[in-house]
C-alpha positions as CSV (number, residue, x, y, z in Angstrom):
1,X,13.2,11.8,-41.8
2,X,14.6,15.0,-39.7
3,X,16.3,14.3,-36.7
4,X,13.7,14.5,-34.6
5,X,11.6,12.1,-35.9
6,X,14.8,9.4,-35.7
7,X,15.3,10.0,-32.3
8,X,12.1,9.4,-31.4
9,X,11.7,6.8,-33.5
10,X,15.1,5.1,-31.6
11,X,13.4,5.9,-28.6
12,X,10.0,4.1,-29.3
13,X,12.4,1.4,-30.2
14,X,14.2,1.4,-27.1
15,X,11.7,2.1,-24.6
16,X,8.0,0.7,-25.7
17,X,8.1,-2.5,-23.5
18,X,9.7,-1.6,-20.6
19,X,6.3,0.8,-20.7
20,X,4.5,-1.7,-22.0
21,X,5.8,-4.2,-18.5
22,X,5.3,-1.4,-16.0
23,X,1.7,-0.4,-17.9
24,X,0.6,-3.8,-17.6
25,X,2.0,-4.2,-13.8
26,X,0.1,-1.2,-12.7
27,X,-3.5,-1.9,-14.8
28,X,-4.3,-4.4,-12.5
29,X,-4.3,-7.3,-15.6
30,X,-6.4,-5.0,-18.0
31,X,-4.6,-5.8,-21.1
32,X,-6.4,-3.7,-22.8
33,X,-5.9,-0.6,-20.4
34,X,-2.9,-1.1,-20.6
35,X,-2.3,-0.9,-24.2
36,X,-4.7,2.2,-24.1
37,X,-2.2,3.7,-21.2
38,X,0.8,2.9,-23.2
39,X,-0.3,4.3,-26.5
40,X,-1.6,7.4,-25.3
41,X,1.5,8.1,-23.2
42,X,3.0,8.1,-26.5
43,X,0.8,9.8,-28.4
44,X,1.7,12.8,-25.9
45,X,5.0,11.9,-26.1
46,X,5.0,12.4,-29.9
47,X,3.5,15.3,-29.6
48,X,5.6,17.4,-27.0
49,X,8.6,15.8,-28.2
50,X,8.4,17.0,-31.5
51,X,8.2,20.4,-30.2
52,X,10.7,20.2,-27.3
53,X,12.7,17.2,-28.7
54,X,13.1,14.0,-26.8
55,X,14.2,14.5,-22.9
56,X,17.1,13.6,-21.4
57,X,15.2,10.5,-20.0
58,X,12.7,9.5,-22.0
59,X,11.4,6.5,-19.9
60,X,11.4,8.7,-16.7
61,X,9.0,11.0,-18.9
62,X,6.9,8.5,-20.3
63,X,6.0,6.1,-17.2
64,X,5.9,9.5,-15.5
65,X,3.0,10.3,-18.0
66,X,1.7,6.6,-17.6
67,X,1.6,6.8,-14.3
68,X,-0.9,9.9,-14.4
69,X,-3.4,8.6,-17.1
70,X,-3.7,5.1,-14.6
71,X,-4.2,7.7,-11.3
72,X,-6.8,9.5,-13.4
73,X,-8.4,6.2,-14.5
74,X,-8.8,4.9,-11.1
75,X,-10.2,8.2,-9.6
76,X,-12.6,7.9,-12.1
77,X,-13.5,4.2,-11.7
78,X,-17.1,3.2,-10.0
79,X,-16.9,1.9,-6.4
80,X,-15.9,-1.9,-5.9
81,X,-17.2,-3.8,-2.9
82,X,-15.3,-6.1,-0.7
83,X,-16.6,-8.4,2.0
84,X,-15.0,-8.6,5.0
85,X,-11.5,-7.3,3.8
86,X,-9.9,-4.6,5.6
87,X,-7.0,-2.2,4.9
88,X,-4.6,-4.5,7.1
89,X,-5.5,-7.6,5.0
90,X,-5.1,-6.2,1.6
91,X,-1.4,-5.2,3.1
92,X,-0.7,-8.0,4.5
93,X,-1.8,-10.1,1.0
94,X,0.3,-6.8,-0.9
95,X,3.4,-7.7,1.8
96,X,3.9,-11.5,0.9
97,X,2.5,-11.5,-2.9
98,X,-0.8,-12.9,-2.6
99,X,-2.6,-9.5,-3.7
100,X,-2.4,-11.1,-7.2
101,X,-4.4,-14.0,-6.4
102,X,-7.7,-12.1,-5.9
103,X,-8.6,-10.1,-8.7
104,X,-10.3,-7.4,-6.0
105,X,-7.2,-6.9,-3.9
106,X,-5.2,-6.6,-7.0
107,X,-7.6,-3.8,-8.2
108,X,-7.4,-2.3,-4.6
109,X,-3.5,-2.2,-4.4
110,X,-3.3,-0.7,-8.1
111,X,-5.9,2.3,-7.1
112,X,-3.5,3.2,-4.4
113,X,-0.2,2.6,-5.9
114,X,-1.3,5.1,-8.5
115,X,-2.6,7.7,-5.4
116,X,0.9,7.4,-4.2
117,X,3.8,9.6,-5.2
118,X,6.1,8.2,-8.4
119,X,9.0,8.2,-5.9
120,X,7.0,6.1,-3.3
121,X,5.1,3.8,-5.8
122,X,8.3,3.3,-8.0
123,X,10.2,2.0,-4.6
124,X,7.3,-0.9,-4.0
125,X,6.9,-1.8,-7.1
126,X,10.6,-2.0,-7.5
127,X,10.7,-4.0,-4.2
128,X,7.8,-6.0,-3.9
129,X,6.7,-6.7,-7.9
130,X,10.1,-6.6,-9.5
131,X,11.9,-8.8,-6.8
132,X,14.5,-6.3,-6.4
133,X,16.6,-6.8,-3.3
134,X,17.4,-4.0,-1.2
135,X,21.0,-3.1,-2.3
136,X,20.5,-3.2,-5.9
137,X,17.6,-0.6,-4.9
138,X,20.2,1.3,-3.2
139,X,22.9,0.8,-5.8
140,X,20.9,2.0,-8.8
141,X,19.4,4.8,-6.5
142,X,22.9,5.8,-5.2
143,X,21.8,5.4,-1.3
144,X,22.4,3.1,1.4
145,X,20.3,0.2,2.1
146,X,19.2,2.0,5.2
147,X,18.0,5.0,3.0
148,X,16.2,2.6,1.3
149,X,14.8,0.7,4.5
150,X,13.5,3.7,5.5
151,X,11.8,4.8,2.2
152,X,10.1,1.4,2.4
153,X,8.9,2.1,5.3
154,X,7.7,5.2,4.9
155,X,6.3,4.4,1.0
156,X,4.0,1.3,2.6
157,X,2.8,3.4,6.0
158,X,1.7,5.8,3.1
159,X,-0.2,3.0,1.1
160,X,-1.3,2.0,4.6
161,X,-2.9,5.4,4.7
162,X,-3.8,5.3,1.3
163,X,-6.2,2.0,2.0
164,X,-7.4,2.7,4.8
165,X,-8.5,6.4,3.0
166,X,-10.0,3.9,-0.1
167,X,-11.5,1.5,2.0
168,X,-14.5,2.9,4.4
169,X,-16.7,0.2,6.4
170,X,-19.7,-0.1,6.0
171,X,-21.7,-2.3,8.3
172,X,-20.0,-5.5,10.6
173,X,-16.8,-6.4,8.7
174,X,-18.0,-5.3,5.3
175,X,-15.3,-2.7,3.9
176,X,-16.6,-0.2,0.5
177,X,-13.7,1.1,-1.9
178,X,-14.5,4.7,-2.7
């Protein structure tokens, strides 16, 4: 086996479930898209790599890759419906962790996570799925926590926008994902 091929086999090694975790967060509990996600990125991976050789950070490169084939899956994705449910309440329920306990809002808060920037979406999720307080945020981004306050901020007024450009009314208090 050349060298290439052993360092990207260590690499599979070493990075395949974090994928795998951050795949599975962002496919809105398709297990099976997210397998399809994380073997594809892969696939690419595998491909380029063995041209280019493996990148300085491989993870960065492939949830970076992940990340598209999700945004491209949800673009592509047929229209949901939800009743009475507006872009406010699917914050609110993204907010305080109960977008997971309805299988729409979860689908709506994964279609715009993956419209969203990596920068942005990678703070949320960092923040809101992975439980990750504020100055460990800063500390592994090298910032202050008010760097990072203001991120937030700016990363949820942009899902804010994101929703509200998903979600169109239609009718009383009945709300159409496009």
């Amino acid at each position: 086996m050349e060298a290439t091929e052993a360092r990207i086999l260590a690499v599979y090694r070493d990075t395949i479930a974090p994928l795998y975790r951050y795949v599975s967060r962002n496919s809105c509990g398709d297990r099976a898209l997210a397998e399809d996600v994380t073997q594809e990125a892969w696939l690419r991976a595998v491909r380029e790599w063995r041209r280019t050789g493996a990148p300085d950070e491989p993870l960065a490169w492939l949830t970076t890759v992940a990340r598209n084939l999700l945004a491209s899956y949800y673009r592509r994705r047929r229209p949901l419906s939800l009743d009475a449910v507006s872009p406010a309440d699917v914050l609110a329920a993204f907010d305080t962790g109960r977008a997971a306990e309805s299988a729409e809002l979860t689908a709506v808060v994964c279609r715009a996570l993956a419209r969203l920037p990596g920068a942005q979406a990678q703070l949320l999720e960092a923040f809101h799925f992975d439980d990750r307080r504020m100055s460990h945020i800063a500390r592994a981004s090298g910032i202050s926590e008010r760097a990072v306050e203001g991120r937030l901020r700016r990363a949820r007024e942009r899902l804010r926008r994101e929703l509200e450009s998903m979600l169109k009314i239609r009718g009383g208090n009945r709300w159409t994902l496009r």
